[in-house]
N, C-alpha and C positions, 0 to 999 in steps of 0.2 A: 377189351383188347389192348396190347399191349404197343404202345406206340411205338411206331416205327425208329430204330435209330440213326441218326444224320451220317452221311456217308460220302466220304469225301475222298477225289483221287489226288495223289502231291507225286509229282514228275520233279525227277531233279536230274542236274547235270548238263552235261553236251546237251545242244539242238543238234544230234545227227540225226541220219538216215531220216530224209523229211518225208518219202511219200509212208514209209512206214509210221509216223507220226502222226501225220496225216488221216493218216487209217482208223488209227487208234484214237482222236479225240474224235473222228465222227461215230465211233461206237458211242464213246464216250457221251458225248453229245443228244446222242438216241436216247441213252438210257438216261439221261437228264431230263428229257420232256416226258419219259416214263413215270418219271419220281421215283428212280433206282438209286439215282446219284445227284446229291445236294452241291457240290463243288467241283471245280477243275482248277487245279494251283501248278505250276508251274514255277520250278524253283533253279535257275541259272546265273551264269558269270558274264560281266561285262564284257569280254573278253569275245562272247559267245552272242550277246545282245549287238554291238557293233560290224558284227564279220557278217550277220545276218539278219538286218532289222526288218526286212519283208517280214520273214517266218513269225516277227516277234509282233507286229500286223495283225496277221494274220489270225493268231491266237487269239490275240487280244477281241478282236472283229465276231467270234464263237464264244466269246465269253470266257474264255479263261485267264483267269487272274494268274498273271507274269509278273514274279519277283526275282527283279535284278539284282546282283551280289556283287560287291569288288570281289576281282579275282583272290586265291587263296595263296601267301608269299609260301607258305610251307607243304608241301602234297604228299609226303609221307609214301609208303611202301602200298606199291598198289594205287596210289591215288587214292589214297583212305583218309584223308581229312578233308578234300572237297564232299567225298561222298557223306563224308557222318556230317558236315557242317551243311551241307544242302539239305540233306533232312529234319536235321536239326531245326531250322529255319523253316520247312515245310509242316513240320508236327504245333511248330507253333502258332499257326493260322487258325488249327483247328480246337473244341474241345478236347480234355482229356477222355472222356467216356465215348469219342465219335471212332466211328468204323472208320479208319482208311486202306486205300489201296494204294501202298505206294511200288514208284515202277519209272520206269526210265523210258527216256526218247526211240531206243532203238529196239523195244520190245512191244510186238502187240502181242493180245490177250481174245482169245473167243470171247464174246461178250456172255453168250451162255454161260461159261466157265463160269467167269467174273460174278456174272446174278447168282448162281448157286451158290457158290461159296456164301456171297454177304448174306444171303435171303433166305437159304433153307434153316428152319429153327431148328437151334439147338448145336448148329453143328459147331462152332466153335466156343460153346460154354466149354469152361473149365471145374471138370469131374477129376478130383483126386479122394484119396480117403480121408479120412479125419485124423488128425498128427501128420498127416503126408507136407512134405514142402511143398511151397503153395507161391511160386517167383512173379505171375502175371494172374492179371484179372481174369483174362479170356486165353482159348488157343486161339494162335498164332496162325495161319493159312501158307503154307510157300511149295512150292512146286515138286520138290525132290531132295532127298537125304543120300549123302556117299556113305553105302555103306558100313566100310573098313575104317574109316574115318569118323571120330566123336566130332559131333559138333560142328561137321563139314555139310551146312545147308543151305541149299539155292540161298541166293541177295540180290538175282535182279529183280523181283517185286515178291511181296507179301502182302496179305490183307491181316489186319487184328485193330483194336481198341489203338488210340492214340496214346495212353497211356502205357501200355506192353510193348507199345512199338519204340518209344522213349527208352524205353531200358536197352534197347538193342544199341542205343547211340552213348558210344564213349571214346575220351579222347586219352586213354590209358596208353604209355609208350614201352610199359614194362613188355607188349608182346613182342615189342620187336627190339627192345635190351637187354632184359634180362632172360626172354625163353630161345631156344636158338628152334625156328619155327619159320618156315621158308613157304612151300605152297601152300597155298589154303591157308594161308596166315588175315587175309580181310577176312576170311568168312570165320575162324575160331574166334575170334577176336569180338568180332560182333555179336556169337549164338550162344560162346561159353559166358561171357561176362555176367550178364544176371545170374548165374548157377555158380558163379566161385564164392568160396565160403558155405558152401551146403555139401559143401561131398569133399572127403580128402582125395578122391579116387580124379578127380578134376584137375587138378596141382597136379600128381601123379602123372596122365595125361598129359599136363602142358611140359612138365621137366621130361617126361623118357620117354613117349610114342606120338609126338608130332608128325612123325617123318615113317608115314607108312605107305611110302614108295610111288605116292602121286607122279605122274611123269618118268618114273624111272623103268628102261626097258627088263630092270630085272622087279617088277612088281609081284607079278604069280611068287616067287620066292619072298618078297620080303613079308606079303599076306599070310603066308603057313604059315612062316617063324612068327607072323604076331598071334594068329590063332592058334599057334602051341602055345604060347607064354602066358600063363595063368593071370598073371600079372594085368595084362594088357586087356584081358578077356574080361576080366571084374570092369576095367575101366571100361570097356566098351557096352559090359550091362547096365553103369551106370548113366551112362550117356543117352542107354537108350531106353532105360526108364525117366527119366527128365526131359527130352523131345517128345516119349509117345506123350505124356501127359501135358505139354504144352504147344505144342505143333499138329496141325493137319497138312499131311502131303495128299495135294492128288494135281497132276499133271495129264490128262488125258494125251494118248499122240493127237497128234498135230491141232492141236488145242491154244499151244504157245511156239510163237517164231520169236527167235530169240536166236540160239545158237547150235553146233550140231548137234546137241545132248536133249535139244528139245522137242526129239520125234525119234522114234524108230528102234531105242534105245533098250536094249531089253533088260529083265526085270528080274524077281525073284517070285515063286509061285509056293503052292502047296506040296510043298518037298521038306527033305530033313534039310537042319539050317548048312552042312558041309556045303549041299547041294547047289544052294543057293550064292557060293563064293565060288562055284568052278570059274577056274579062266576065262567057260564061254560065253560066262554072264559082262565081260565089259562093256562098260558102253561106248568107249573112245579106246584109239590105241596106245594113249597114255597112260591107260588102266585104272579110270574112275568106274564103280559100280555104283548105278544107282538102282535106289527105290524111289519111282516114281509115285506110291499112291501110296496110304500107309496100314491097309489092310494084312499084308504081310507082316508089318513090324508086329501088330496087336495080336495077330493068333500065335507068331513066334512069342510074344509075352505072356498070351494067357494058356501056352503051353500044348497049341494046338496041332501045332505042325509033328510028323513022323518022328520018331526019334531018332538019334544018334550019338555018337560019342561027343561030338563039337554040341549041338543040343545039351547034352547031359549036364555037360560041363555049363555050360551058360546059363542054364535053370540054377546048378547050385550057388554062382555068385550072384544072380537076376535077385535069388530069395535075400542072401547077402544085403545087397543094394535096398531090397524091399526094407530088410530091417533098420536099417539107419535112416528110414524115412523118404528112402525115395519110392512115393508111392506111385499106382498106378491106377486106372479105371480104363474100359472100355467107354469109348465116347457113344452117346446116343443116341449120335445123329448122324446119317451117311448123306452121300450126293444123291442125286437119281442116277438109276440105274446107265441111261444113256443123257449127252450133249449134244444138243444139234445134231442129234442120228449117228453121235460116234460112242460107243462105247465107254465109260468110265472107265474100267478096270478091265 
């Protein structure tokens, strides 16, 4: 049998929202005396350890190991160098080859979810072809993928190997100098960087289609004109041959409290892919579309969905993509069917 691997949660950031905190390390905590989860880290700012040193007690009292930080003099767009530097700091506690779940103060997680992911075999081995680009040991676990958007994927937690999570932490300043890349600028930053230098079609991406209408109330129109423009369309099969093969999405509703995107949210189903970008698919009214789970993406790649003209097209740059070595597999391994009596999918 094949030994269990060490599995460790790393919290960084703010101590906000306590009783949700709270919540979350006595799951936490459960599934510690289960032998689910080998550690509980905690990785914060002085700043944060002073305003609140009950909560940091507190922790401490349940066993979880609290690392204090001077605060950070520089915080960057988004507050993106507390976050990569808090992790930074938390990946290093651990092995490279160990499972973590990293995740923040103001997010709980069903702990059902949580066990599935780390503990069903197979499901995050990493299946590509042979010559395929090969970025990370393991997939990657995270909640949900923005459609219209390469490389716009959940960041308030993920589970993967210590090592693939490492690659996700860079302190590159080119994204916010030399690309002009405004929303969704932490999350590109983070999900493209292991994948620059494997695809021209990525460059491409960061110089001309950053800016596909996140927040803007004319989104519905700037989504057509990206989905007419060939251009953009190659880059978005390249993007989404590179996450299928390294990422699993699955978010079940109300599975994760977090924020509004994280329940209720609708989705893309067994339609032709136009279908799947109507207007009525937003999940917010700032016009993010997500994919919650990533069963959709895999049959859209393995060519499973109805066809159509948007289909058509995206198969012929998808094989594009295929040849320059972004390869692809069917993963094979899925969740169960249901969590805690809620439905996966």
């Amino acid at each position: 049998m094949t030994e269990a691997r060490p599995f460790s949660v790393v919290v960084t950031g703010l101590l906000r929202e306590p009783e949700r905190f709270r919540r979350s390390v006595a799951s936490w905590t459960a599934m510690r005396k289960r032998g689910l989860i080998d550690r509980i880290i905690t990785v914060t700012w002085q700043s944060e350890a002073h305003r609140d040193p009950g909560a940091c007690d507190w922790l401490r009292e349940r066993g979880v190991e609290l690392i204090v930080r001077p605060d950070t003099k520089i915080q960057g767009i988004g507050n993106i160098w507390p976050q990569m530097l808090a992790m930074d700091v938390g990946l290093g506690e651990v092995g490279p080859g160990d499972l973590v779940f990293k995740t923040r103060t103001d997010l709980w997680i069903d702990p059902a979810l949580l066990e599935a992911v780390s503990q069903t075999p197979g499901y995050l081995d990493l299946d590509v072809p042979d010559g395929s680009m090969r970025v990370f040991d393991g997939r990657v676990w995270v909640p949900w993928f923005e459609m219209i958007t390469p490389f716009y994927l959940s960041d308030e937690c993920f589970v993967g190997r210590a090592s693939d999570l490492r690659r996700l932490v860079n302190y590159d300043e080119s994204y916010s100098l030399k690309h002009e890349v405004s929303c969704g600028i932490t999350h590109y930053r983070r999900f493209i960087h292991p994948f620059r230098g494997r695809s021209d079609q990525f460059e491409v991406f960061l110089d001309r289609f950053t800016d596909t209408g996140l927040g803007d109330p004319q989104r519905d129109e700037r989504q057509a004109a990206l989905l007419d423009d060939d251009a953009f369309l190659r880059c978005l099969a390249a993007a989404y041959a590179a996450i299928a093969s390294h990422f699993r999405f699955a978010s079940p509703d109300r599975s994760i409290e977090f924020r509004d995107w994280s329940s209720g949210t609708p989705g893309p189903g067994r339609e032709p892919m136009g279908a799947s970008f109507d207007p009525s698919r937003r999940g917010l009214e700032i016009g993010h579309r997500f994919c919650m789970d990533d069963r959709w993406l895999h049959a859209l790649l393995a060519g499973e969905l109805p066809r159509d003209q948007l289909g058509d097209r995206f198969a012929d740059f998808l094989g594009v993509s295929r040849e320059s070595g972004l390869g692809w597999c069917r993963p094979r391994a899925a969740l169960p069917e249901t969590l805690g009596g809620v439905a996966v999918g």
